[in-house]
GUMARMAR-503645 format. One record per residue (C-alpha): residue number from 1; residue in one letter; x, y, z. Coordinates in Angstrom, 2 decimals. Layout:
<nodes>
   loke   mido         u         v         w
    NUM      A         X         Y         Z
...
</nodes>
This chain:
<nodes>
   loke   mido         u         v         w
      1      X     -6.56     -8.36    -26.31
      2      X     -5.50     -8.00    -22.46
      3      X     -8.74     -8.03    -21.37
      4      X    -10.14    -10.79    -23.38
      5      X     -7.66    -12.83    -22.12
      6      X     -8.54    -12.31    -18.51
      7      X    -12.39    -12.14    -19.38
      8      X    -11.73    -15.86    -21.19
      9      X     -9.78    -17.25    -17.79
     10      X    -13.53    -15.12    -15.70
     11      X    -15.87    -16.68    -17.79
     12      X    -13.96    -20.45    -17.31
     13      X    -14.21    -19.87    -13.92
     14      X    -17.80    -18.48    -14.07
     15      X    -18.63    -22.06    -15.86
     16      X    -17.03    -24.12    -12.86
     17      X    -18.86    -22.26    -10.26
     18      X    -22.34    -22.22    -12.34
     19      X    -21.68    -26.31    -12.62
     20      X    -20.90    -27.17     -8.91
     21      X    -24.95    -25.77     -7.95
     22      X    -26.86    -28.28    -10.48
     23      X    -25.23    -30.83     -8.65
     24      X    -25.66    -29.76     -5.24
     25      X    -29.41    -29.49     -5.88
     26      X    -29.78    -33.10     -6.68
     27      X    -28.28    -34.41     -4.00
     28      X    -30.65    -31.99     -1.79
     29      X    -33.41    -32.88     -4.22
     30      X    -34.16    -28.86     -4.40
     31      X    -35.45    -27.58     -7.90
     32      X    -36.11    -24.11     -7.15
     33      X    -34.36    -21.71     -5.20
     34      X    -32.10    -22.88     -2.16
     35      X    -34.00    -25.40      0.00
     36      X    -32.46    -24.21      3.42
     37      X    -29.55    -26.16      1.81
     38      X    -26.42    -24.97      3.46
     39      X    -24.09    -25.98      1.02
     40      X    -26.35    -24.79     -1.95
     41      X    -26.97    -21.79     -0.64
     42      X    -23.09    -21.36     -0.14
     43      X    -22.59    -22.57     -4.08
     44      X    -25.48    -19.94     -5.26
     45      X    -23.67    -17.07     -3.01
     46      X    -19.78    -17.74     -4.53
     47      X    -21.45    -17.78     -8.24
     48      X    -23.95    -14.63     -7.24
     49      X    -20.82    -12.94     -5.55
     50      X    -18.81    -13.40     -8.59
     51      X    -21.88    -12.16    -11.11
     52      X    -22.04     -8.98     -8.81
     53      X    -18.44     -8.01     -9.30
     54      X    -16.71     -9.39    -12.29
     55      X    -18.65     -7.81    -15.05
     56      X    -18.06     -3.86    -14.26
     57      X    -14.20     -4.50    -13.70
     58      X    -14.09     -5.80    -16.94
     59      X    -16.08     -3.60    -18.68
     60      X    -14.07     -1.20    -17.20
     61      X    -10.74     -2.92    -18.59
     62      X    -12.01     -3.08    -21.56
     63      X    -13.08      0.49    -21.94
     64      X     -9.46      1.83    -20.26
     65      X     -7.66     -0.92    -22.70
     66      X     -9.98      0.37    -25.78
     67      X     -8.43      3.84    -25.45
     68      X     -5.00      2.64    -25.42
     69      X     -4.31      2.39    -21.24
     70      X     -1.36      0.51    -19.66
     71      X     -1.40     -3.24    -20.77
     72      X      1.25     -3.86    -17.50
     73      X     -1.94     -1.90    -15.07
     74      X     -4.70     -3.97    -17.14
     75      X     -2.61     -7.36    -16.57
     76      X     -1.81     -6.31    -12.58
     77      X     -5.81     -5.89    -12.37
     78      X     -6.52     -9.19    -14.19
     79      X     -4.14    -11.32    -11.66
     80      X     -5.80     -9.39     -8.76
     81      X     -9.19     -9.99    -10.24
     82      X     -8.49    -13.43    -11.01
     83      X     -6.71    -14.30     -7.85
     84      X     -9.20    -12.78     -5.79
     85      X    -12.31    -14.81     -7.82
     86      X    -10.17    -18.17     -6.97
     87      X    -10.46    -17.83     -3.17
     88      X    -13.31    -16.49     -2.85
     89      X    -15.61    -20.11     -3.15
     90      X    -13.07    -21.66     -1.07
     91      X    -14.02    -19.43      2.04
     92      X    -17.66    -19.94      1.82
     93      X    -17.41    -23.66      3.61
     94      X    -20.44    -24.56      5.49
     95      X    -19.10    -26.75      7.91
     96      X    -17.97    -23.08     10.36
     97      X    -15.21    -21.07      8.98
     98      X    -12.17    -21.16     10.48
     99      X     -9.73    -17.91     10.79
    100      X     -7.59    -18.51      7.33
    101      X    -11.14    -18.56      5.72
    102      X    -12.57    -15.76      7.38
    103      X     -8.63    -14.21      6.66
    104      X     -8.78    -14.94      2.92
    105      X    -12.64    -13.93      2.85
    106      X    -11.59    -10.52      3.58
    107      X     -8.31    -10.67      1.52
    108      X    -10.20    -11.69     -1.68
    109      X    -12.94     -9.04     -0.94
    110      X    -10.34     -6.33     -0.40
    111      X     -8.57     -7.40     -4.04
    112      X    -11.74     -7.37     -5.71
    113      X    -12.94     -4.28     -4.62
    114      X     -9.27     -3.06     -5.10
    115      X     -9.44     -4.00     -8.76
    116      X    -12.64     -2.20     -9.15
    117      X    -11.64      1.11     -7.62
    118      X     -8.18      1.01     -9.27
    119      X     -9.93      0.86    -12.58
    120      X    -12.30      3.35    -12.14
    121      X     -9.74      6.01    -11.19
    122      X     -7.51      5.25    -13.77
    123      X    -10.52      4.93    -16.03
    124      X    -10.78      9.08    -14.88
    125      X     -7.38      9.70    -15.77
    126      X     -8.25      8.54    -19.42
    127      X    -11.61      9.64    -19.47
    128      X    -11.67     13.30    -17.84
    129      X     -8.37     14.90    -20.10
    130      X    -10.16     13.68    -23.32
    131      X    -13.21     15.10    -22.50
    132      X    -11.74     18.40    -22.13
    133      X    -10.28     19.02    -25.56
</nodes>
């Protein structure tokens, strides 16, 4: 239930930043692809980004929460996750980045891939004991 939750909040979020790139492609009158478009190409990236990571952290939430691991670490990895998602797009501005961006660029990398390694080595700590008996 934890991570359906969180994978709910992901996939509103997903929706948001799939929307914003139909939109930007009109007003560049682009159909295919990114027309040299700065600000497209900075709306595909944040949705791209977040297809790249999102899905293995929560598959591997789901897996750790479908053989009964800690619903306080799968929450902690969910805020991370979802915190993390929510700055991300607001760092890729076209217009130069400034320090906080490039500063908050790195911070929501380092939580995402934080959330990702976290799971997968609690995921072990589940997964390698039951394999053994």
């Amino acid at each position: 239930m934890v991570t359906l939750f969180y994978a709910c909040l992901l996939a509103l979020l997903m929706a948001v930043l799939g929307l914003r790139i139909p939109g930007q492609r009109r007003s560049a009158r682009v159909s295919l692809g990114d027309g040299s478009d700065p600000e497209l190409i900075a709306r595909i990236r944040a949705f791209g980004n977040f297809v790249e990571w999102v899905p293995m952290i929560l598959l591997l939430m789901l897996m750790i929460e479908s053989f009964s691991g800690s619903r306080y670490f799968l929450h902690a990895v969910g805020i991370l996750l979802i915190l993390a998602r929510i700055i991300h797009p607001q760092t890729l501005r076209v217009s130069g980045a400034t320090k906080m961006q490039l500063r908050l660029r790195v911070t929501s990398t380092i939580l995402t891939v934080s959330a990702l390694i976290v799971s997968a080595i609690y995921g072990l700590t589940i997964a390698i004991p039951a394999m053994l008996i």
